[in-house]
N, C-alpha and C positions, 0 to 999 in steps of 0.2 A: 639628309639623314633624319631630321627633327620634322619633317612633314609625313615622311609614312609612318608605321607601325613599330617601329624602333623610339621616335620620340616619345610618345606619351611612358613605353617603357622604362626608359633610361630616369626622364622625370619623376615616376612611381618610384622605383627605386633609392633617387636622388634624396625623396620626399619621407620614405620609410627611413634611409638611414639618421636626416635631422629631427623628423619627430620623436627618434626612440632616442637621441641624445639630448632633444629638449625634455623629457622625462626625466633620463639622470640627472639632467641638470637641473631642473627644478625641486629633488629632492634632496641633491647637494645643497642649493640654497638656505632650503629648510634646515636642514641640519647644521649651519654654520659652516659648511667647507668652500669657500670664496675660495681660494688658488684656483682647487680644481674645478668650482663650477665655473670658474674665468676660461681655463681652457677647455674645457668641454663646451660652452656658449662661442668661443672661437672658430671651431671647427662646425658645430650647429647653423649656426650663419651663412661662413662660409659656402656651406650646401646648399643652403638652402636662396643664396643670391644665383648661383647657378643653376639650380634649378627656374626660379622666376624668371632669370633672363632668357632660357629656353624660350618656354610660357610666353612671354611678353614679344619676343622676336618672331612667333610662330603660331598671333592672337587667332589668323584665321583657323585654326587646326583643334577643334572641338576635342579629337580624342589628348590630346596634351593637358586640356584643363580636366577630361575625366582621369587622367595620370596623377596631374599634380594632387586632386582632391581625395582618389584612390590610396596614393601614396599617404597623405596626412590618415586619413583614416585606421590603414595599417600600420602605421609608424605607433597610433596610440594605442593599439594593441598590442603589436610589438614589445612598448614600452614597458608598457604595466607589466608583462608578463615576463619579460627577462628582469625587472627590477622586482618582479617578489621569489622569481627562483635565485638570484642573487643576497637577496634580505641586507640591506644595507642600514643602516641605523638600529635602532632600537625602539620599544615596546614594551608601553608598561599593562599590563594583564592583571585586573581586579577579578579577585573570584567572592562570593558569600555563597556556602555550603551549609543547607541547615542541621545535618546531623554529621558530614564527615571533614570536616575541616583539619583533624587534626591528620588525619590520614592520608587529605590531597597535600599539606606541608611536608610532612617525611618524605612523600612519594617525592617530589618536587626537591628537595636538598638532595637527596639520593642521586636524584638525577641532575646535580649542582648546578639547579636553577635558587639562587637565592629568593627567599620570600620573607615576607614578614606580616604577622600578625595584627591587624589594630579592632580592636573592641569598637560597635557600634549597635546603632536601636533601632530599630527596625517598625515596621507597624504592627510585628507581631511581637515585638518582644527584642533583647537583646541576642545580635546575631554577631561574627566575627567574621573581617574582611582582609580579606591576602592578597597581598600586593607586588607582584614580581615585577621585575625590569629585565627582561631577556631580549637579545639577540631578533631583529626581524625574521633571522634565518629558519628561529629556532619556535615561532608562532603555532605552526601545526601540531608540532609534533607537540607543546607545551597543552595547547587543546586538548589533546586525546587525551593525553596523561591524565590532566581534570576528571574527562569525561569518561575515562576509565574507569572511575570511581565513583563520582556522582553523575548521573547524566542529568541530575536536574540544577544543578548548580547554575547561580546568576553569571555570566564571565563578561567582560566588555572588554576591551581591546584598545587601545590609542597610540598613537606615536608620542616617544619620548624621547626628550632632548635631554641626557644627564649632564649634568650642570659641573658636578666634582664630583671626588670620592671615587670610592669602590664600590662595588656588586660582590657582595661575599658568598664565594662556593658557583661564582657565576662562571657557565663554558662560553668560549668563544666560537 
């Protein structure tokens, strides 16, 4: 079965399902969720010993290792792309708006994305910088809203790990 055209298949397959679970799992990590990135790196493995052992039982069979290498390569496509239309963690999103700041904030509570305000200097001058912590999920659609308004505004983007507390006016 694992010498025709069915092995390298099954291996590809094998190999997409634990690379896109090595993704959630490594962003678990990050985020502090050890239970589940334990059992999610469980079942990752798992796969992926079965997979190799294929691989390894069936070294003369060239298309197996174009599977196995196939399969990683989609697996990390895969990954990234179900784990940003999922949005798992959070984000915290810095804007400086030189003339509508006070306009991308309303807009932003409205839309109970909490923000806040801190005063800063700039090389032209004093400027004002907003600081949301939202929802991974909620990334684009926070974008637009900005850029709805300013499209020239500064925005950068990072993962955030909230430590305590609340997010006030914040959607889930």
């Amino acid at each position: 079965m694992f010498d025709g055209f069915l092995g390298p298949i099954v291996i590809m397959l094998m190999r997409v399902c634990d690379v896109t679970l090595g993704t959630f799992r490594t962003i678990l990590v990050v985020q502090g969720r050890r239970y589940l990135a334990g059992v999610i790196g469980f079942f990752e493995v798992l796969i992926w010993v079965f997979a190799i052992r294929i691989v390894f039982q069936h070294l003369d069979n060239i298309g197996n290792m174009f599977g196995y290498a196939s399969g990683f390569a989609l697996g990390n496509v895969l990954g990234i792309t179900l784990e940003q239309k999922i949005g798992l963690g959070f984000l915290q999103v810095t804007i400086i708006s030189k003339f509508h700041t006070d306009k991308i904030v309303s807009s932003l509570r409205r839309a109970k994305i909490g923000a806040t305000i801190i005063p800063g200097e700039g090389g032209t001058g004093g400027v004002a910088i907003i600081v949301c912590v939202v929802p991974r999920k909620l990334r684009k659609e926070t974008i637009l809203l900005i850029e709805s308004i300013d499209k020239e505004a500064f925005i950068t983007v990072q993962s955030s790990l909230p430590y305590r507390g609340f997010m006030h006016g914040s959607r889930k």
